[in-house]
C-alpha positions in Angstrom: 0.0 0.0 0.0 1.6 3.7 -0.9 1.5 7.0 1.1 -1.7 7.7 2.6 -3.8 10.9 0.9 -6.1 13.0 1.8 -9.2 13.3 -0.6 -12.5 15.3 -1.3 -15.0 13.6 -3.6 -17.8 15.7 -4.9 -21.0 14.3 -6.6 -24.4 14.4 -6.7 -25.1 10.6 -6.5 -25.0 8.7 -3.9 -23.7 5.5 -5.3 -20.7 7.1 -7.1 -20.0 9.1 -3.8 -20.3 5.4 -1.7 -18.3 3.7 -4.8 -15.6 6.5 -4.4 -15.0 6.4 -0.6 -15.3 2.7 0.2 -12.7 2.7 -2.8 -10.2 4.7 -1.7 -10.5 4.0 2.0 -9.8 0.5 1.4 -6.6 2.0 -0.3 -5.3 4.1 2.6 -6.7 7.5 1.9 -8.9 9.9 4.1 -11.8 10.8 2.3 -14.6 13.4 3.0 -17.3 13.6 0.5 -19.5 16.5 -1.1 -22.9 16.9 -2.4 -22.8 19.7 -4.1 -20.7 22.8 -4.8 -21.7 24.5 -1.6 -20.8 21.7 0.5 -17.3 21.5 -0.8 -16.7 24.7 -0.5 -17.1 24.2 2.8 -15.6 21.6 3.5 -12.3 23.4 1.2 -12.0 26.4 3.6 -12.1 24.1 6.3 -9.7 21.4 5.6 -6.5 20.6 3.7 -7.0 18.5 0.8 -4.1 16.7 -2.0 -6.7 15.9 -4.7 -10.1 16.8 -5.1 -11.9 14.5 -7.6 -15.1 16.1 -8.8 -18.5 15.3 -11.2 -18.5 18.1 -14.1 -22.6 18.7 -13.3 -23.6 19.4 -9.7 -26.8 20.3 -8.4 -26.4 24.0 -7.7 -23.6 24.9 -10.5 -20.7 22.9 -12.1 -17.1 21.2 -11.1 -15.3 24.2 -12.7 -16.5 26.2 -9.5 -14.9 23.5 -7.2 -11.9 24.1 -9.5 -11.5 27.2 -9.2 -12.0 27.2 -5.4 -9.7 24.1 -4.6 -6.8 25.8 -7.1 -6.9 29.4 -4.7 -6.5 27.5 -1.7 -2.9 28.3 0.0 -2.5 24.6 0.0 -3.3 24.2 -3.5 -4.7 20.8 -4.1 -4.7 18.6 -7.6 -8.3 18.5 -9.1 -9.8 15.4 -10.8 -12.9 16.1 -12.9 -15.1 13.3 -13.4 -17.5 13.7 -16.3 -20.0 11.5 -18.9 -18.7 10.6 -22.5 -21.1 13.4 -23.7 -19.6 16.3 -21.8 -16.0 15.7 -22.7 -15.1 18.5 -24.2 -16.0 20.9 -21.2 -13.9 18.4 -19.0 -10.5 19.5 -21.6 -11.7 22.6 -21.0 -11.3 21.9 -17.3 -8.0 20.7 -17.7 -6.8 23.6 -19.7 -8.5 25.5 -16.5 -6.1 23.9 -14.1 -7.3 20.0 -13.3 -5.2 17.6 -13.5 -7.1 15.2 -15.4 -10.6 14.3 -15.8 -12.2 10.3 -15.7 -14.5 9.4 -17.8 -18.0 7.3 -16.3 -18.4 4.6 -15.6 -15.2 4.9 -13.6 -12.5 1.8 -14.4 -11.4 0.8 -10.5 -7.4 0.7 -11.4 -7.2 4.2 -14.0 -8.7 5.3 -11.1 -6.7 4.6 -8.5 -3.4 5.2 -10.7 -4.6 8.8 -11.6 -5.4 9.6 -8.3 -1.8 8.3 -7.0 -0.1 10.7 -10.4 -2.1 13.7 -9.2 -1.1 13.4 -5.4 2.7 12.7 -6.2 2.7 16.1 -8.5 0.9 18.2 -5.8 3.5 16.3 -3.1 6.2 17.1 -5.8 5.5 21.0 -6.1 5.0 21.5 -2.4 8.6 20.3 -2.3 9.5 22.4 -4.7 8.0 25.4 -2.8 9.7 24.3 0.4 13.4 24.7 -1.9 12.7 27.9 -2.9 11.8 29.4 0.4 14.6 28.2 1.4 16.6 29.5 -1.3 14.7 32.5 -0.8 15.9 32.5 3.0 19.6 32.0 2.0 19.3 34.9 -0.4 17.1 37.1 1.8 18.1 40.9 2.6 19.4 39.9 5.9 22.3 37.9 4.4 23.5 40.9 3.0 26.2 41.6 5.3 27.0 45.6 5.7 26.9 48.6 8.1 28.1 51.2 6.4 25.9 54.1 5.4 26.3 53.2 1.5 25.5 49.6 2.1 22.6 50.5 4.1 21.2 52.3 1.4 21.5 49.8 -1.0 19.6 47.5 1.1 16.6 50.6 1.3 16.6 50.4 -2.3 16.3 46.7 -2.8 13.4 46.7 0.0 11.2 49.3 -1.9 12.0 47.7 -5.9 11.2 44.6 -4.6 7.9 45.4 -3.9 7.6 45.9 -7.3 8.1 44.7 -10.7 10.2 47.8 -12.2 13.3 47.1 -14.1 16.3 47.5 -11.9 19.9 48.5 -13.7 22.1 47.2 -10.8 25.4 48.8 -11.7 29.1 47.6 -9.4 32.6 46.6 -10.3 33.3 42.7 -10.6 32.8 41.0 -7.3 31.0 43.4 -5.5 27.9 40.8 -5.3 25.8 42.1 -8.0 24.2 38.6 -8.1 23.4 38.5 -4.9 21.5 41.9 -5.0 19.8 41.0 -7.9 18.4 37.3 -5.7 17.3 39.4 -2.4 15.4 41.8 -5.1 13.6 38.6 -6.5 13.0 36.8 -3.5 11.9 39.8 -1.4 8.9 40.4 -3.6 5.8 38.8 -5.2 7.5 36.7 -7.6 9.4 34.3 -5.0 7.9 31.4 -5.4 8.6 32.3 -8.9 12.1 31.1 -11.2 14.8 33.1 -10.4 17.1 32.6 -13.5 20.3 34.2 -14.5 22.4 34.4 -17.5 26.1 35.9 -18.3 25.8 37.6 -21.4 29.6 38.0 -21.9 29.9 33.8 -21.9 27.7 33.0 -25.1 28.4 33.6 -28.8 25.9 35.6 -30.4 23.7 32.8 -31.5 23.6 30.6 -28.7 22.8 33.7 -26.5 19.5 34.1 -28.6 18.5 30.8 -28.9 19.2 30.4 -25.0 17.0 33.7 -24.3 14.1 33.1 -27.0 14.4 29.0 -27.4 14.1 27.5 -30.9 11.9 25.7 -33.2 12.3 21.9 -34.6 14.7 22.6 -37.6 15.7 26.5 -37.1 18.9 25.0 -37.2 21.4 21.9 -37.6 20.8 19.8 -34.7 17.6 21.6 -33.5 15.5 18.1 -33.2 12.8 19.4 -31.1 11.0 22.5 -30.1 13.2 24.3 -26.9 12.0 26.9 -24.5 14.3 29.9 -24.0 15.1 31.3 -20.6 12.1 34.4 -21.2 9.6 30.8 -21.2 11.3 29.2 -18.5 11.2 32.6 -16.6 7.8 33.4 -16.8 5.9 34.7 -13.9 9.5 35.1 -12.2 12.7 37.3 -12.4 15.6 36.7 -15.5 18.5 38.3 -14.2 20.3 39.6 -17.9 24.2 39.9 -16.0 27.0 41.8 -18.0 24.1 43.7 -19.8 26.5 45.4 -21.8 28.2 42.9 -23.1 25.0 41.9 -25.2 25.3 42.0 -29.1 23.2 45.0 -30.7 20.9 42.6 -32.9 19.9 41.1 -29.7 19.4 44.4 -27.8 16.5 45.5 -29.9 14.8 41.9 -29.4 14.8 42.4 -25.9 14.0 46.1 -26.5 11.0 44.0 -28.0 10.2 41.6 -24.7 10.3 44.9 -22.6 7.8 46.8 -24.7 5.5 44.3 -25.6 6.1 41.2 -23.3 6.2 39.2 -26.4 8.9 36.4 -27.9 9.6 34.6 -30.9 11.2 31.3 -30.7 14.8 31.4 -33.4 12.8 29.7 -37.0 9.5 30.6 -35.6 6.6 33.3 -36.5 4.3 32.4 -33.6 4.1 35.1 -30.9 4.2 33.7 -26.9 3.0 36.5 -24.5 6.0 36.3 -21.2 5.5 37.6 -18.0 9.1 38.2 -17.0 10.6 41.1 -14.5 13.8 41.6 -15.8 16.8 43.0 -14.2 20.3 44.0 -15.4 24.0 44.2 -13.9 26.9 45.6 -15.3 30.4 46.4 -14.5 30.4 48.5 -17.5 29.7 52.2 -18.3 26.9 52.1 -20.3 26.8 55.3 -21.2 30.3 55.1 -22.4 28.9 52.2 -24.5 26.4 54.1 -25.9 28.5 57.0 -27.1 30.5 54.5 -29.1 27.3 53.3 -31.0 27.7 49.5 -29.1 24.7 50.0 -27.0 20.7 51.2 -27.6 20.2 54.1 -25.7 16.5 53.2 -26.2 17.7 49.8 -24.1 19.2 51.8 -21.7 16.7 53.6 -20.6 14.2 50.8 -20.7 16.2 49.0 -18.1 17.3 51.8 -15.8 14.2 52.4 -14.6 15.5 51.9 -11.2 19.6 52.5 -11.3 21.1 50.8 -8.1 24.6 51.2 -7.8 26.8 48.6 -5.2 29.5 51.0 -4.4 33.2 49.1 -4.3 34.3 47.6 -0.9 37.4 49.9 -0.9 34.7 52.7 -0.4 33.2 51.0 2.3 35.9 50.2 4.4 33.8 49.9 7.7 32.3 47.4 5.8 35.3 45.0 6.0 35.0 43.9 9.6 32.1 43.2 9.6 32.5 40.7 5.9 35.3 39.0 7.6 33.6 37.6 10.8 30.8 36.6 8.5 32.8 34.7 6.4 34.7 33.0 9.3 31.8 32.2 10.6 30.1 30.7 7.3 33.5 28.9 6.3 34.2 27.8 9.8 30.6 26.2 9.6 31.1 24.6 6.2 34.3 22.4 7.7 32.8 22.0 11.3 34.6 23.6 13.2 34.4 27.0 15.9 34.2 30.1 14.5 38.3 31.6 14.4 38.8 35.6 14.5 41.6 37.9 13.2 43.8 39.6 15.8 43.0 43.5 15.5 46.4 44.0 13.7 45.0 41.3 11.4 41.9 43.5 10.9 44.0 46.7 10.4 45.6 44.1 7.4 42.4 43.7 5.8 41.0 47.5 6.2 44.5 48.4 4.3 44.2 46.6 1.8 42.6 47.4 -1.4 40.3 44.3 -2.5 40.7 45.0 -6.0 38.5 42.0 -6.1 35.8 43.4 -3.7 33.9 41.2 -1.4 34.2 38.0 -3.7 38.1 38.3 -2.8 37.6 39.0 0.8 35.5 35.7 1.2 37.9 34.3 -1.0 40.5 34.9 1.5 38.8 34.3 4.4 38.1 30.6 3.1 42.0 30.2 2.7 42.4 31.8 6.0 40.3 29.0 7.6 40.9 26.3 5.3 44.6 27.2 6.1 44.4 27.3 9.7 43.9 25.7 12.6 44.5 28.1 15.6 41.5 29.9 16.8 43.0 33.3 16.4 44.8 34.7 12.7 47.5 36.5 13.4 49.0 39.8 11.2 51.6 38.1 10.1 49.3 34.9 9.2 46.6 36.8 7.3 49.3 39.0 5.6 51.4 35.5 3.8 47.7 34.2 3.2 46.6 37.2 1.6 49.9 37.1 -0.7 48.8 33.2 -1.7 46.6 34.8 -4.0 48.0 37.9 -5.2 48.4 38.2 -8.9 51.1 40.6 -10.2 50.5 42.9 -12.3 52.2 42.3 -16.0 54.5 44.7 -16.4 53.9 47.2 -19.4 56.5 46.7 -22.7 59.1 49.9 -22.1 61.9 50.6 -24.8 65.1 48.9 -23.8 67.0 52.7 -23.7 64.5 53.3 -21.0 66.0 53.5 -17.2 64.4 53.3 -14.0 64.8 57.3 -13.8 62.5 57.7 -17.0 59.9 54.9 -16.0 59.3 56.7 -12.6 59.0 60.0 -14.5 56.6 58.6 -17.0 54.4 56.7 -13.9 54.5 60.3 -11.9 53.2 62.2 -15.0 51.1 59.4 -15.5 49.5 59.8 -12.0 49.5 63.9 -12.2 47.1 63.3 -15.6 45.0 61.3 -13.9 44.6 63.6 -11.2 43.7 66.7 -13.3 41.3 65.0 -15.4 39.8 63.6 -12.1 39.3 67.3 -10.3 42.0 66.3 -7.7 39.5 63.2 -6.8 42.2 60.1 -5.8 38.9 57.7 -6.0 38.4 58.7 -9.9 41.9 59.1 -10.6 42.9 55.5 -8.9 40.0 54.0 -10.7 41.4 55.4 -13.9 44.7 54.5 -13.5 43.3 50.6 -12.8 44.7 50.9 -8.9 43.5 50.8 -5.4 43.1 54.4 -3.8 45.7 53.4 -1.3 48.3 52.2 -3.9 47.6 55.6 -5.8 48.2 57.3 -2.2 51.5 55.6 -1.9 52.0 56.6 -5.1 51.6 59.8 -4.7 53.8 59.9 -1.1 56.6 58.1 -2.9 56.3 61.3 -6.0 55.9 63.7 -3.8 52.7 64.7 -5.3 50.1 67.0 -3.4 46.8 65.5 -2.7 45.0 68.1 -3.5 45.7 69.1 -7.6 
């Protein structure tokens, strides 16, 4: 004998409603049975049901009611619709409605019992499914957004009032500064949670495999296309599709999404038919779009379709209270992940960390912080420790080509007017110019020390 289920049968005659419950008690199951559609709405509001199997004609309206009932119930149950070889066409119509199936009379004992099994394992299967994403949606939640300072703490005002909505969000932030991340508590702090969250790296795909990944194909638009495919707008819909490296995206493709934004429409690659999406769509972007759009590689049209709510994730080196607060997190989490109690930096450890410039932003900062405790086994990182783990991972920089006449003298004079350019151009603003010149502000401001250069230009 299988799981046990709980079951509403609603019908008008007595024998099927007897025939029904003896059947399905003798099987396991709880059943409760209906008259009419009255009664089981009652007995609906009341009581938590996994399938509801119900005749198509009732005495005081029709099994599409009970459908429709059952179906807004927070529990949600599968819906059977039983129905008479002459009415078969309204019971499709059911199905399109939202039933599961429907069972034709006079009702054959085992379809019966094996359609009733199929609906309860699909209604146990998506409460499952619902239980994941909550919990997804609790891993990504607002709170895990770790951050005190003042610029962080307006980020996470922002996200609270878009996600309350479904404007398109430009979320704008140098590589590694979570953009991701952002882009999950906006989805799963709103409406759509229970909804697909789905992102895609528009940098990693050639230009046709990006399109047929966002808008799916049709059986023969190409070599190899067997079957029909759904694109990610399709497998998206009624949730978020997070569009990362926005700018990245070819043109042609720009004005077909241009398209989805404007109409909420798609066409499958080799296909005329139109499919109507409901997709929020949000955009990240390490990339000056503007900039992009002066040299004719993006739609200013696009632009302004998706920045419709601009949130910017300022860089951890402009956040440096931040940083302390990052780094017991990730011990924590990483101490977690390998069992063992939560280890802490010494403060001249900490000073380390809020010197240095996490080019990287917070995805090198966790990054370190996993070596740290991977590395380690004493409850306490010293200076000294955090500074030769924090060098495990340091890539140098290539050094630039120079002429072989050129001597040290002549390089340091070439950085130094380097640096001074920079710092005109930049108003005397060391952020700007450092940013510029592809360097931490704190490299730039020994830079500048070792130069002899004024911080104010």
């Amino acid at each position: 004998m299988g799981r046990a289920y709980r079951i509403l049968v609603v019908d008008d005659e007595e024998t099927i409603r007897s025939m029904l419950r003896d059947l399905l008690s003798a099987n396991g199951h709880q059943v409760d049975d209906a008259v009419d559609t009255r009664s089981a709405v009652q007995l609906l509001r009341g009581r938590e049901y996994d399938v509801v199997l119900t005749d198509l004609m009732l005495p005081d309206g029709d099994g599409l009611e009970v459908l429709r009932i059952a179906r807004s119930r927070p529990y949600d149950p599968e819906v059977l619709v039983i129905t008479a070889y002459g009415s078969i066409d309204s019971a499709v119509e059911a199905v399109r409605a939202g039933a599961f199936d429907y069972l034709t009379k006079p009702l054959a004992t085992q379809k019966l019992l094996l359609t009733v099994d199929r609906a309860a394992e699909r209604r146990s299967l998506r409460t499952e499914v619902s239980n994941l994403r909550r919990e997804v949606g609790e891993r990504y939640a607002q709170k895990n957004l770790v951050g005190t300072s003042a610029a962080m703490r307006r980020v996470l005002e922002l996200i609270d009032i878009v996600s309350a909505t479904d404007s398109a969000v430009l979320i704008q932030g140098e590589s590694g500064t979570g953009k991701e991340l952002v882009a999950r508590a906006i989805h799963y702090g709103g409406a759509r949670a229970t909804r697909h969250f789905t992102a895609i790296n528009c940098a990693a795909l050639p230009e046709a495999l990006l399109e047929s990944e966002l808008f799916g194909y049709a059986k023969g638009a190409f070599t190899g296309a067997a079957t029909d495919h759904k694109g990610l707008f399709e497998e998206s819909d009624g949730g978020t599709l997070l569009l990362d490296e926005i700018g990245d995206m070819p043109l042609l493709l720009q004005g077909k999404l241009l398209r989805v934004l404007q109409e909420g429409e798609i066409r499958r690659v080799g296909s005329a038919a139109v499919r109507r999406v409901d997709v929020r769509i949000l955009a990240s972007t390490n990339r000056s779009l503007p900039d992009l759009i002066r040299d004719g590689r993006f739609r200013e049209d696009l632009f302004y379709r998706l920045n419709v709510i601009p949130l910017v994730i300022p860089p951890l080196r402009e956040r440096a209270e931040d940083v302390i607060a990052l780094c017991r997190h990730f011990l924590t989490v990483h101490a977690g992940k390998l069992g063992r109690p939560p280890q802490t930096l010494t403060p001249d450890a900490l000073q380390v960390a809020l010197h240095h410039d996490w080019p990287g932003n917070v995805r090198e900062l966790e990054n370190v912080i996993e070596r740290a405790v991977t590395l380690t086994s004493s409850l306490e990182i010293s200076a000294d420790e955090f500074q030769r783990i924090l060098g495990l991972g340091h890539v140098p920089a290539r050094p630039a080509a120079a002429p072989a006449a050129a001597d040290a003298g002549s390089l340091q004079n070439a950085e130094k007017d380097t640096i001074l350019r920079a710092l005109r151009e930049a108003g005397g603003n060391q952020t700007r110019a450092a940013i510029a010149l592809g360097m931490g502000r704190n490299t730039l401001w020994r830079k500048m020390k070792k130069y002899g250069i004024e911080s104010r230009i």
